[in-house]
C-alpha positions as CSV (number, residue, x, y, z in Angstrom):
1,X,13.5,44.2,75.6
2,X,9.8,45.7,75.4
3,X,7.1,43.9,73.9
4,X,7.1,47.4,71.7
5,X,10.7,46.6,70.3
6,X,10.3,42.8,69.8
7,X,7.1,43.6,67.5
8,X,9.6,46.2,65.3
9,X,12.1,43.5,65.0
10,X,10.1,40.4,63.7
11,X,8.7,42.9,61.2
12,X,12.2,44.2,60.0
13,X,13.1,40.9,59.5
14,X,10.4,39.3,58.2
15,X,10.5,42.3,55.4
16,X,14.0,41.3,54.8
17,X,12.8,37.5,54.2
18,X,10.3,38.2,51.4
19,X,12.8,39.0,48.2
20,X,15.1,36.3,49.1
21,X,11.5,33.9,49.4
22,X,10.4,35.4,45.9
23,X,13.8,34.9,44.4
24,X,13.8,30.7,45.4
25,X,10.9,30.2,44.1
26,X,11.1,32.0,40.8
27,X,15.1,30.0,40.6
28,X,12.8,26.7,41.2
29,X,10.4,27.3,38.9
30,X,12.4,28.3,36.3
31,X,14.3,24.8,36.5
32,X,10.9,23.3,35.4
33,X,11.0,24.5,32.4
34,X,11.2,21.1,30.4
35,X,10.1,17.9,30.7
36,X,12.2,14.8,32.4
37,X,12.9,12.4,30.4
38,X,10.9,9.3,31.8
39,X,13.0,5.8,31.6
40,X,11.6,2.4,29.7
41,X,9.7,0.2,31.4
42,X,12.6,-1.8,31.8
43,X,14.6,0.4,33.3
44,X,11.7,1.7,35.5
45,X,11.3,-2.1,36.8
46,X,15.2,-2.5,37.4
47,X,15.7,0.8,39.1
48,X,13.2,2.5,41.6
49,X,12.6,5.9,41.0
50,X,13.7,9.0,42.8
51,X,11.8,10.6,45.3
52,X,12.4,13.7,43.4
53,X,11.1,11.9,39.8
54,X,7.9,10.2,41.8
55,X,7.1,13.8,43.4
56,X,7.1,15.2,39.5
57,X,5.3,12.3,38.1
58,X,2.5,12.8,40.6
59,X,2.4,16.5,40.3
60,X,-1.6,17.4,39.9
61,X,-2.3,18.5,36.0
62,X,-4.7,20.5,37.5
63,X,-2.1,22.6,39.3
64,X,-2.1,26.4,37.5
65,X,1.6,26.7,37.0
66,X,2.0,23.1,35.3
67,X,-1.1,23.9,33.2
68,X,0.9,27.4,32.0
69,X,4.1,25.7,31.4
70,X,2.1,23.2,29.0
71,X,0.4,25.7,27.1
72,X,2.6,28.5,26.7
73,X,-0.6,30.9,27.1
74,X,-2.4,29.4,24.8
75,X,-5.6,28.2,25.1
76,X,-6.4,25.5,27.4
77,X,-7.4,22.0,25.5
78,X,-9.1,19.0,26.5
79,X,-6.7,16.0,27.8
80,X,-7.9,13.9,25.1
81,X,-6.7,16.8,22.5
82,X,-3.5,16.7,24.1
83,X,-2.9,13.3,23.3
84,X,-4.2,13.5,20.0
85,X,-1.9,16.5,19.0
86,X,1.5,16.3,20.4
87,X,3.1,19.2,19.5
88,X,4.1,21.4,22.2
89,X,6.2,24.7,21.3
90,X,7.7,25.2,24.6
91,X,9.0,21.2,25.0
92,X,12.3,20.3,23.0
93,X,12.3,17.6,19.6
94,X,13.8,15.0,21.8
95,X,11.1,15.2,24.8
96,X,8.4,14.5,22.5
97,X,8.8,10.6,23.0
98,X,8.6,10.9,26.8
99,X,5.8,13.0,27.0
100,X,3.9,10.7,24.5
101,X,4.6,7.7,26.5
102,X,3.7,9.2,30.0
103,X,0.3,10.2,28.8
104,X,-0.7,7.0,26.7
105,X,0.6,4.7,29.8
106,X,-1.5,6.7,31.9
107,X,-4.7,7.3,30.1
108,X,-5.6,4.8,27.4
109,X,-7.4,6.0,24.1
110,X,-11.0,6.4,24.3
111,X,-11.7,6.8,20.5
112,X,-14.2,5.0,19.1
113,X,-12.4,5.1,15.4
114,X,-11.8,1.2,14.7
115,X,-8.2,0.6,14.6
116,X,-6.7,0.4,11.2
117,X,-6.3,-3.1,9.4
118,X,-2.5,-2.3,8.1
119,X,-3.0,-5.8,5.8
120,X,-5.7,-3.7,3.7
121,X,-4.1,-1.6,1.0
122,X,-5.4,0.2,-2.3
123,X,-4.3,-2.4,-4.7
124,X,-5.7,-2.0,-8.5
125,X,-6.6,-4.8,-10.0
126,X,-6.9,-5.9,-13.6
127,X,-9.5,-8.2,-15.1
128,X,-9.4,-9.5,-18.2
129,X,-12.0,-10.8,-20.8
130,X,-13.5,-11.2,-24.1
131,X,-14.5,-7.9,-26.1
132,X,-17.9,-8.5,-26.8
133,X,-21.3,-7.1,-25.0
134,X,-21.7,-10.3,-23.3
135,X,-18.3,-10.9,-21.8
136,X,-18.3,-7.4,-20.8
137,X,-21.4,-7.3,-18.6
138,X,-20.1,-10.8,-17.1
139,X,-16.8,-9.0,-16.0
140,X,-18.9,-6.1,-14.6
141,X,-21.1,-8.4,-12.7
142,X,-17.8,-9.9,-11.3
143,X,-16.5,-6.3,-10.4
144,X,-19.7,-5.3,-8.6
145,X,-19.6,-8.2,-6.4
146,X,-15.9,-7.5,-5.3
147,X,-16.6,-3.9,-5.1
148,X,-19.5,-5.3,-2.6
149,X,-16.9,-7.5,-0.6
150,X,-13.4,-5.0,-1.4
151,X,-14.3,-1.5,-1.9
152,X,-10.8,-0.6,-0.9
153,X,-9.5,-1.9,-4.5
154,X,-10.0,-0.5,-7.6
155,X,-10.9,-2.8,-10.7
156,X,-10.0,-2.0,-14.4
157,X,-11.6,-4.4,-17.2
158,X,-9.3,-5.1,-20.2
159,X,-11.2,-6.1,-22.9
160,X,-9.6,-7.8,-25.8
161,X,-10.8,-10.4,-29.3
162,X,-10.2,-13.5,-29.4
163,X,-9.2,-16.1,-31.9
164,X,-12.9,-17.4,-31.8
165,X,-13.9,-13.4,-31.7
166,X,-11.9,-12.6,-34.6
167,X,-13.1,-15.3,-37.1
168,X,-16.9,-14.9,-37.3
169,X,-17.1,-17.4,-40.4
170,X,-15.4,-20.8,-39.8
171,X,-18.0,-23.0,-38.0
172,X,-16.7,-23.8,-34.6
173,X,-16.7,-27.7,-35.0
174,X,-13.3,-26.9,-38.0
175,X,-11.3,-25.0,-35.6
176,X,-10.2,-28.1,-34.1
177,X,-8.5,-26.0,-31.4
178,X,-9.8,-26.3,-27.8
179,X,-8.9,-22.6,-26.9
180,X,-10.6,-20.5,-29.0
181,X,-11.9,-18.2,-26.5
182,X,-8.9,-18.4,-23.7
183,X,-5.8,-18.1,-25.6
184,X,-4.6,-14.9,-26.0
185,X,-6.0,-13.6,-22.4
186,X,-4.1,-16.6,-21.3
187,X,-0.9,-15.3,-22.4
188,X,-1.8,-11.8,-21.0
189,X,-2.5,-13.2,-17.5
190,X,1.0,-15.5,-17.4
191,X,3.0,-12.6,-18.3
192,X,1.6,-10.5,-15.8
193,X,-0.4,-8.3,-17.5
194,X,-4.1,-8.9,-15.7
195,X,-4.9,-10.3,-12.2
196,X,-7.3,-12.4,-13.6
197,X,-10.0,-13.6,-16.5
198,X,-13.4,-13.5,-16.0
199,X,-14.5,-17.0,-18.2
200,X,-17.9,-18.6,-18.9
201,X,-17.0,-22.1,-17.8
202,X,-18.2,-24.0,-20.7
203,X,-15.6,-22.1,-22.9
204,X,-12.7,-23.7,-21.1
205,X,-10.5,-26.2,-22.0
206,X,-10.4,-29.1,-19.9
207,X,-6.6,-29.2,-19.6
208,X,-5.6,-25.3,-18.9
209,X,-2.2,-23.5,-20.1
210,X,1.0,-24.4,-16.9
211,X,0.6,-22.3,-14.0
212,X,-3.2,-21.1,-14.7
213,X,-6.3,-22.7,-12.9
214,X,-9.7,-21.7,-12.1
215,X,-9.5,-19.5,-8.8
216,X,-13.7,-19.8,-8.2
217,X,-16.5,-20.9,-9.9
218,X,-19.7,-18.3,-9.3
219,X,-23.0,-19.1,-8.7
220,X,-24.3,-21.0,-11.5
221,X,-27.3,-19.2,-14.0
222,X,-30.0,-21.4,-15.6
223,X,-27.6,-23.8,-17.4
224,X,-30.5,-24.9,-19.9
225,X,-30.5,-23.8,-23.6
226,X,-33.7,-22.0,-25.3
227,X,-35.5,-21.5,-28.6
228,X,-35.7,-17.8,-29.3
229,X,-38.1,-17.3,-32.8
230,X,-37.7,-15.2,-35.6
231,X,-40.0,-12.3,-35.0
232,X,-43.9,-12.2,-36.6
233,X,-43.7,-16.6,-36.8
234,X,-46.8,-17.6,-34.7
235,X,-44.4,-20.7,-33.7
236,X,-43.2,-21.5,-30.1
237,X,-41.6,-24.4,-29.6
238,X,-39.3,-27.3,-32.4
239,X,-42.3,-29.5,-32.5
240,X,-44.2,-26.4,-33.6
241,X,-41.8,-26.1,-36.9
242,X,-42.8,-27.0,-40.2
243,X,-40.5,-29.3,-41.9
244,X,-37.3,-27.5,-43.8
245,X,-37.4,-24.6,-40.9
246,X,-33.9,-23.6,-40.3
247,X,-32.5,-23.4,-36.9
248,X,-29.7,-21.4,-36.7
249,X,-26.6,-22.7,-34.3
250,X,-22.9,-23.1,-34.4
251,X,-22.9,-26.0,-31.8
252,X,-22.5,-29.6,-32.9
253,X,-23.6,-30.6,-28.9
254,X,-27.2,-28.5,-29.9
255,X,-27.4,-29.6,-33.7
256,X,-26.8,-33.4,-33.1
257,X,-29.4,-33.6,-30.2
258,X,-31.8,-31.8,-31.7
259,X,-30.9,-33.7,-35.7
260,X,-31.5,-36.9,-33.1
261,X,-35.1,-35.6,-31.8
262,X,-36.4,-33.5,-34.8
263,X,-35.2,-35.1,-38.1
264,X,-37.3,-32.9,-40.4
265,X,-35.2,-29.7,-39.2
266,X,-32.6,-28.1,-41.4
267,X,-29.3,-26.2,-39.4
268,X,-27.3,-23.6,-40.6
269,X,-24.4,-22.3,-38.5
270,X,-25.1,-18.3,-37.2
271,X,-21.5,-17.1,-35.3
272,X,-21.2,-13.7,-34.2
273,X,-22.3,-12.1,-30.4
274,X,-25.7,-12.1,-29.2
275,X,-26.8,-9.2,-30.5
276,X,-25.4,-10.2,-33.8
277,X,-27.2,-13.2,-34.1
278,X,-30.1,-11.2,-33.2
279,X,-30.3,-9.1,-35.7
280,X,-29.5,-11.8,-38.3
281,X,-32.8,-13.9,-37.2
282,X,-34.9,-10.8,-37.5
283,X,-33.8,-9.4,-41.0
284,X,-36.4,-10.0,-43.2
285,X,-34.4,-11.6,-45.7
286,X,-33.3,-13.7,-42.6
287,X,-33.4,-17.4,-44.0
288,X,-33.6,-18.4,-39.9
289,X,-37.1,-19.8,-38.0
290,X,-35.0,-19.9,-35.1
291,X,-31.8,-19.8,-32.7
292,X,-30.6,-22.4,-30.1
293,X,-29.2,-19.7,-27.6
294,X,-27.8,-21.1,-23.9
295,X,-30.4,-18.9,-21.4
296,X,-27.9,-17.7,-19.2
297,X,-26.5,-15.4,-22.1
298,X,-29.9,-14.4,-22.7
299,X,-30.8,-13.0,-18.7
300,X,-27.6,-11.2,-18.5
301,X,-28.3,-9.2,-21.6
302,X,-31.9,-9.0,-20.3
303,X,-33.7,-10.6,-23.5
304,X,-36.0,-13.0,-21.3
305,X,-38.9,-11.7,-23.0
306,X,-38.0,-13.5,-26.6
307,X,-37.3,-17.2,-25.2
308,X,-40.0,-18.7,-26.4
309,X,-39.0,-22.6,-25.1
310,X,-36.6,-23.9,-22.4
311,X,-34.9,-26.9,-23.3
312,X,-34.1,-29.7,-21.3
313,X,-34.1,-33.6,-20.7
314,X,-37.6,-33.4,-20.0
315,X,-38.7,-31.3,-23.4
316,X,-41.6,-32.4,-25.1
317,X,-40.8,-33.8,-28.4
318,X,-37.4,-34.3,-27.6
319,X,-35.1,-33.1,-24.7
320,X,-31.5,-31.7,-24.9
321,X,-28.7,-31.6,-22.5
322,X,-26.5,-28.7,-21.9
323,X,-23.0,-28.0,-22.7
324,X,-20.5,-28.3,-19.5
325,X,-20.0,-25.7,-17.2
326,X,-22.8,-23.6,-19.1
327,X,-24.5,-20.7,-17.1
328,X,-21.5,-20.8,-14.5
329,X,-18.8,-17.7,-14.9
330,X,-15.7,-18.7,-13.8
331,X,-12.0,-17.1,-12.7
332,X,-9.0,-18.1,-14.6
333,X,-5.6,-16.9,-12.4
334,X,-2.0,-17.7,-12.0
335,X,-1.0,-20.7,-10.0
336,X,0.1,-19.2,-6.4
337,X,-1.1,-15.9,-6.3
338,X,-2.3,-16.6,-3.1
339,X,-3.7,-12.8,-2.9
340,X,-6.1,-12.5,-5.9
341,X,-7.1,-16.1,-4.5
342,X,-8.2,-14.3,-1.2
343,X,-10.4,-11.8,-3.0
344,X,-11.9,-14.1,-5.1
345,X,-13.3,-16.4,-2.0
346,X,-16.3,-14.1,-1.5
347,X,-16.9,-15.0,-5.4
348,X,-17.2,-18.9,-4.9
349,X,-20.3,-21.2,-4.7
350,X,-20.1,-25.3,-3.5
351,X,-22.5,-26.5,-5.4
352,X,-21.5,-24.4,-8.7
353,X,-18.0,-25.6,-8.3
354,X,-19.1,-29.2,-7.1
355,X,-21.1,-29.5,-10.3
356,X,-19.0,-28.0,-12.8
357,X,-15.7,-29.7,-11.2
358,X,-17.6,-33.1,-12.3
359,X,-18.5,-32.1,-15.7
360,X,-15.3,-31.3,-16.6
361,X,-14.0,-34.6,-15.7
362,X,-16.1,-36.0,-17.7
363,X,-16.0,-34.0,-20.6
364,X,-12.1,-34.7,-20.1
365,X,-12.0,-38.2,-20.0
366,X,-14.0,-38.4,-23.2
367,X,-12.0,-35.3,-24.8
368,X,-14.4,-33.2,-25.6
369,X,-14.6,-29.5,-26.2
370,X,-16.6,-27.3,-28.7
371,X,-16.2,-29.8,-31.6
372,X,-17.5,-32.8,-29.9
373,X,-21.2,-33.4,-29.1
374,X,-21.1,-34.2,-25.5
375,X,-24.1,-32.9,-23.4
376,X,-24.7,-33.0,-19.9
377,X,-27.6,-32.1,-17.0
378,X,-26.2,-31.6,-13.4
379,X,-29.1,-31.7,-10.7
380,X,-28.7,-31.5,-6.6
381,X,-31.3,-34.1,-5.5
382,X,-30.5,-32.4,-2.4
383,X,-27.5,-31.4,-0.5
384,X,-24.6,-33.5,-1.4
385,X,-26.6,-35.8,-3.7
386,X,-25.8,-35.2,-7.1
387,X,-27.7,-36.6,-10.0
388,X,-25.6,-36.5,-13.5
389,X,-27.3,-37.4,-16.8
390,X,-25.0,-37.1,-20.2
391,X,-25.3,-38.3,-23.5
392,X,-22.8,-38.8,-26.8
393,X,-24.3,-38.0,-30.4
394,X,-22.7,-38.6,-33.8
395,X,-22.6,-35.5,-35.8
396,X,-26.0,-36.5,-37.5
397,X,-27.6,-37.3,-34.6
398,X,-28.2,-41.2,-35.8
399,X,-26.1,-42.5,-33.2
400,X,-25.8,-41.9,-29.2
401,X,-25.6,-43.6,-26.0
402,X,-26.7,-42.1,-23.0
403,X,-25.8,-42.5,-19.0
404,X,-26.9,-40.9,-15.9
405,X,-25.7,-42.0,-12.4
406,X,-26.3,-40.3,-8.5
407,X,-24.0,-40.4,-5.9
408,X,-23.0,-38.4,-3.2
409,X,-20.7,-35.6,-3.7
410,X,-19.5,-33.7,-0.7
411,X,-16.5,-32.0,-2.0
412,X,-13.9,-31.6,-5.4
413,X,-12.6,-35.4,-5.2
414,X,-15.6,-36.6,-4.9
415,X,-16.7,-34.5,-8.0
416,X,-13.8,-35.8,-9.9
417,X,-14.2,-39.4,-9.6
418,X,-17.9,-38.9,-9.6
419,X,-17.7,-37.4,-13.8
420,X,-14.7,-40.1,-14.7
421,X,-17.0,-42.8,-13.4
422,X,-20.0,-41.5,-15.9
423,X,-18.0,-41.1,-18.3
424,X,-16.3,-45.0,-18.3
425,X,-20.1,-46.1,-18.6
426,X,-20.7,-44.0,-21.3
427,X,-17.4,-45.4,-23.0
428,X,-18.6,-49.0,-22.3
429,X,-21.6,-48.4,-23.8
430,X,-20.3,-47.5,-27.0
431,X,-19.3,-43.5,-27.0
432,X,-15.8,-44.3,-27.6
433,X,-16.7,-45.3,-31.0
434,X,-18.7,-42.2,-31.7
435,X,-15.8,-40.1,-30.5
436,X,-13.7,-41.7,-32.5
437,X,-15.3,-40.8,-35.6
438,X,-15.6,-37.5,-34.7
439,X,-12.0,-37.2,-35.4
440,X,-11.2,-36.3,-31.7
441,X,-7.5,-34.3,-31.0
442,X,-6.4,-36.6,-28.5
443,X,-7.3,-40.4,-28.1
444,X,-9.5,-41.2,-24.8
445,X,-8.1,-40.8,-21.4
446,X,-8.3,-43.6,-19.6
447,X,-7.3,-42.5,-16.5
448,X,-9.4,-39.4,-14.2
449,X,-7.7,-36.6,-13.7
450,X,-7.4,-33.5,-11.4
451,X,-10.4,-31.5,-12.3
């Protein structure tokens, strides 16, 4: 054969070659159609994979064909789009999961998005309290701390009277009831109606309702009481009264101190809200010199500007000791509910609840509540020494017996047994037989009790 004919040949069949070339590879191709489902870890580990599967898995994504099979002619996206949206047209519902596990195995996230806390949920929460100004702006204060600390909640106040709201005339020492202020939120929060009640600690009852306690104790305000005078009297302080001035108060603790230091002073009960009482020392046909108002009520409706005294053990002319738990706002909640308790941990204060946790054991152990005139001055000496003065007055202020003792407190027990101790001096020294003529409710505990 010539090198002429052998040339003519190759080329004939060479030409006869190329469709059956073109039509393999377009059969091949269009097998590829669809992804391969990939197997489980597991089963990955317990079987090798095929030569055919390994050659697939480690097909370049770079490769032109694969890229065009992916995107259907769309437009090209970035990998980390891909795994961000994994919805392909061209790949059947059921080859979704295989594709989604290849690519996360093989390229981990790179998002800087903090993964979500699935613990943290919209929850609305209901707080309850008193209906007047005062008790209102105490349960916003509370709301704008835990929207600080738990903006992922929403808070609702419920506002509602009380049976101390509701009677404005009866002097608070006849009530004889040592819930005046509590009750009927109480009831509310037991039956599930609120999450929890925003209190000021001296208005609870030392022995709460079954199944409530006091979830926190907040950060304490000045706990001192003040003298607040009538508008257009030159006069500043008690001393400064003439004698027959009224002072206007409705607690026995304030009258019977200040009966004890300031003799020549007449008292006249004043109830209502702040505001109220307010207004009724600066009519003009007002028969008030002065109010005995607990500062911490005073700041929170920002009236600083009309204290005109502070009042405390060391007073000139005659001291006074505040009621227990006084300038300190505390929770009221049910008894397990382990998740309001969370959220109210950002709330707490040590030495708040350290403090108050021993006044109320004392107060307890001599059963005293509004109607008894039981005052008391908590001071930290420093931290974890605690320095408690308290004193019993009879109702005329002719009669007391006073104690003070420091120890160191370092957490609720010690608190506990630190106010039932005070209080057995203040019994040996005679204050049971005050009490006692005070007409208490209950006879004298004997024993301490959990605070």
């Amino acid at each position: 054969m010539s090198k002429g004919t052998g040339k003519q040949l190759g080329a004939v069949l060479l030409a006869s070659l190329i469709p059956l070339l073109v039509l393999t590879i377009a059969i091949y191709f269009g097998n590829k159609h669809s992804f391969v489902d990939i197997p489980s870890t597991e089963s990955r580990m317990e079987e090798p994979a095929s030569a055919e599967l390994a050659g697939q898995l480690q097909l370049p994504s770079a490769n032109p064909t694969i890229d065009t099979i992916f995107q259907k002619d769309k437009p090209k996206q970035p990998l980390q789009a891909q795994l961000l949206h994994h919805q392909q047209p061209s790949i059947p519902p059921h080859h979704h999961h295989a594709f989604n596990m290849a690519t996360h195995e093989q390229l981990p996230s790179t998002s800087s998005r903090a993964p979500l806390d699935p613990t943290i949920t919209n929850t609305t929460i209901r707080i309850g309290t008193r209906r007047s100004a005062l008790a209102i702006v105490q349960a916003e204060m509370v709301v704008a701390a835990l929207k600080k600390a738990h903006p992922e909640n929403t808070y609702e106040i419920h506002a509602m009277a009380t049976m101390g709201d509701k009677n404005q005339v009866t002097a608070l020492h006849e009530f004889g009831a040592k819930s005046l202020w509590t009750h009927e939120l109480e009831a509310q929060l037991l039956d599930g109606d609120l999450d929890f009640i925003v209190h000021c600690l001296k208005d609870m009852p030392t022995q709460l309702p079954n199944k409530c306690v006091i979830g926190c104790i907040m950060e304490r305000e000045d706990p001192r009481d003040c003298v607040i005078m009538k508008k257009g009297l030159e006069y500043k302080t008690l001393l400064d009264l003439p004698e027959g001035a009224v002072v206007g108060t409705s607690s026995v603790r304030r009258s019977a101190q200040i009966k004890k230091a300031y003799p020549h002073l007449k008292f006249k009960d004043v109830r209502g809200n702040l505001g109220t009482r307010l207004g009724k020392l600066d009519a003009e046909d007002g028969e008030y010199s002065c109010l005995i108002l607990a500062v911490a009520g005073v700041v929170r409706m920002d009236w600083t500007e009309r204290i005109t005294q502070y009042l405390d053990s060391t007073t000139l002319g005659g001291g006074m000791l505040h009621a227990v738990g006084q300038g300190a706002l505390a929770i009221e909640v049910r008894e397990g509910d382990k998740k309001i308790m969370k959220v109210l941990e950002v709330l707490s204060n040590e030495a708040a609840t350290l403090s108050g946790i021993a006044e109320r054991s004392l107060m307890r152990t001599l059963e005293g509540g509004c109607s008894v005139p039981i005052g008391v001055e908590t001071t930290w000496i420093e931290r974890g020494k605690l320095l408690m003065k308290a004193i019993v007055v009879s109702l005329d202020g002719t009669q007391s017996v006073a104690a003070e003792r420091l120890d160191e407190i370092l957490n609720e027990k010690d608190a506990d047994e630190f106010g039932w101790k005070l209080a057995q001096e203040l019994v040996e020294k005679g204050a049971a037989k005050i009490l006692e003529q005070i007409n208490l409710n209950r006879p004298i505990i004997k024993e301490a009790g959990g605070a």
